[in-house]
C-alpha distance (Angstrom), angle and dihedral (degrees) to the residues before:
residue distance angle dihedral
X1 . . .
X2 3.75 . .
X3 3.85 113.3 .
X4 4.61 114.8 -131.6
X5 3.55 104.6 -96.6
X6 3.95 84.6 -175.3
X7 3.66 111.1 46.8
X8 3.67 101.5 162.1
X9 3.96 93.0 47.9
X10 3.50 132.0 89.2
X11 3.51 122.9 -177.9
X12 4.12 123.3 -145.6
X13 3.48 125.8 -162.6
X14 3.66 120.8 -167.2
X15 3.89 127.8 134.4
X16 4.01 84.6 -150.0
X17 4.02 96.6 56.9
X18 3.61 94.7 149.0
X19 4.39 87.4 65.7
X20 4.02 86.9 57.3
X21 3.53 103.8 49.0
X22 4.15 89.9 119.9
X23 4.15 82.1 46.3
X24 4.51 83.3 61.8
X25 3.24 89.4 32.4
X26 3.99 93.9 54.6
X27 3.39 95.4 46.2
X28 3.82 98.1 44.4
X29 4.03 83.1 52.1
X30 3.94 80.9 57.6
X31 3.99 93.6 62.1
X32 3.91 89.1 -98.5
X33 3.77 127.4 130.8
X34 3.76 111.6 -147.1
X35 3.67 130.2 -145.2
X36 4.10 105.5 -151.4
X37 4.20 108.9 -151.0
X38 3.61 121.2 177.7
X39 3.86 103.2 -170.9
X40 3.49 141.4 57.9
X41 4.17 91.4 -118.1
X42 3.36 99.9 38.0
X43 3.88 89.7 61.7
X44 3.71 94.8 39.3
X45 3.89 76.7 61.2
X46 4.30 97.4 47.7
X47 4.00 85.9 45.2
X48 3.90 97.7 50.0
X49 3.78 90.0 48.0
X50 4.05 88.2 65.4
X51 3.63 149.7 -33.9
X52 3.86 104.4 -90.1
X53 4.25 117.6 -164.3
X54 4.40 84.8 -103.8
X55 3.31 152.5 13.8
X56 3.78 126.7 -152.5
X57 3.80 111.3 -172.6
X58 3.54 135.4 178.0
X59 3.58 124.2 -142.6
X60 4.18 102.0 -136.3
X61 3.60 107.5 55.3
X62 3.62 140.9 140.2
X63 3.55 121.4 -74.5
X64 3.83 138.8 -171.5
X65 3.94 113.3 -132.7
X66 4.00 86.6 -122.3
X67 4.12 87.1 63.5
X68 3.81 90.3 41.8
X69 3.55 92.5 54.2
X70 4.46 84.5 44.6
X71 3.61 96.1 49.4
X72 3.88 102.9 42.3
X73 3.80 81.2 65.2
X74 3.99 85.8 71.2
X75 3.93 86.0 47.0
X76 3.88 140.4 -66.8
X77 4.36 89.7 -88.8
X78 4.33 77.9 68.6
X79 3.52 90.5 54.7
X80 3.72 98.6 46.3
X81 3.75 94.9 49.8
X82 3.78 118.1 27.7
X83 3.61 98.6 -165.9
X84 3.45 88.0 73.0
X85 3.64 89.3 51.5
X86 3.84 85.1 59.1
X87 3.71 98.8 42.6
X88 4.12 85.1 55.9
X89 4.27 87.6 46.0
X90 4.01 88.6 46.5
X91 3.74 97.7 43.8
X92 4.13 96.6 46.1
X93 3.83 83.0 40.0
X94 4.11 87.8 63.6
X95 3.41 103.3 -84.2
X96 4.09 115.9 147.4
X97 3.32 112.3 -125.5
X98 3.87 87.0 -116.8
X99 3.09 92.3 60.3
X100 3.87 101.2 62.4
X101 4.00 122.0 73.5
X102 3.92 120.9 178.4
X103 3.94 119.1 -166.1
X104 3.72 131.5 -173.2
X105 3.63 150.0 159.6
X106 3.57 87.2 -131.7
X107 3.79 117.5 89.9
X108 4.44 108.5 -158.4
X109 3.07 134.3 164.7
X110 3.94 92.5 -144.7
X111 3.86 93.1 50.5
X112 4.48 84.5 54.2
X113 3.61 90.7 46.1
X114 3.88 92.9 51.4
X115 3.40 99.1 41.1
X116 3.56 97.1 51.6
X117 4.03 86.9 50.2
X118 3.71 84.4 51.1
X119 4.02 93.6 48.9
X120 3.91 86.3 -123.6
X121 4.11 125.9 144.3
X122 4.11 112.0 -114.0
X123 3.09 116.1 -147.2
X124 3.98 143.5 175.7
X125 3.34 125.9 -133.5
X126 3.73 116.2 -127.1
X127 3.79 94.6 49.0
X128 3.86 102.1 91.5
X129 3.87 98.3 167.9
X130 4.03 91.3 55.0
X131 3.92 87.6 46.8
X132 3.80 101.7 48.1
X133 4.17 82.7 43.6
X134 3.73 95.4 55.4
X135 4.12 85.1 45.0
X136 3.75 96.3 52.8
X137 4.20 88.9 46.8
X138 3.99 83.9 48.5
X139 3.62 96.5 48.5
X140 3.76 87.6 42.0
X141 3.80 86.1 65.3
X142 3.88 110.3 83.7
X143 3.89 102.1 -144.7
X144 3.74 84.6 -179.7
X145 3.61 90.4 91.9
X146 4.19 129.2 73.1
X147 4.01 85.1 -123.3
């Protein structure tokens, strides 16, 4: 398992930054500098660069028709929401699966089922309290270790 090379970094992707401002803002307040992404390739990019202490992705991003054509490969749910496409990159890249959060507005059943397979969090949008919860217990972690 691939140790954090990044720590004190947590990388966001959401192609509607400007609606979670308090989400960078909360975890900034944590001791956390943020890296805001807004497209499925652009944080395929941050995440291969190195393993930062968490990933917050949502589901309905951006995506190049090169990726598309990638992650419908895995399955037509990759396609449909790319931040599950970069959940699967980050976490066979050496990502823990503590380490990787996805959030949406959209509730499926598809999206559950392959997050649990990929040991990621799923969560819905709209429910701040349950987010920032399951982002203090992932920060809690310290993926900095080969535990």
């Amino acid at each position: 398992m691939a140790k954090t090379t990044a720590s004190d970094t947590v990388v966001v992707l959401d192609d509607e930054l400007f609606n979670i401002e308090w989400l960078l803002d909360f975890l900034e307040a944590q001791g956390y500098e943020t890296i805001p992404s807004s497209s499925a390739d652009e944080a395929i990019q941050i995440v291969s660069e190195e393993i930062y202490r968490a990933l917050i992705l949502d589901l309905n991003v951006p995506m190049p028709p090169e990726l598309s054509e990638t992650a419908e490969k895995l399955g037509s749910v990759y396609r449909k929401y790319p931040g599950l496409f970069v959940a699967w990159t980050a976490r066979n890249g050496g990502y823990r699966d503590r380490q990787v959060i996805i959030y949406s507005v959209h509730r499926d059943v598809q999206v559950a089922q392959e997050a649990s397979r990929l040991g990621c969090t799923y969560i819905l949008k709209g429910r701040p309290a349950e987010l920032k919860d399951e982002i203090i217990n992932v920060l809690s972690f310290d993926p900095t270790t080969d535990n």
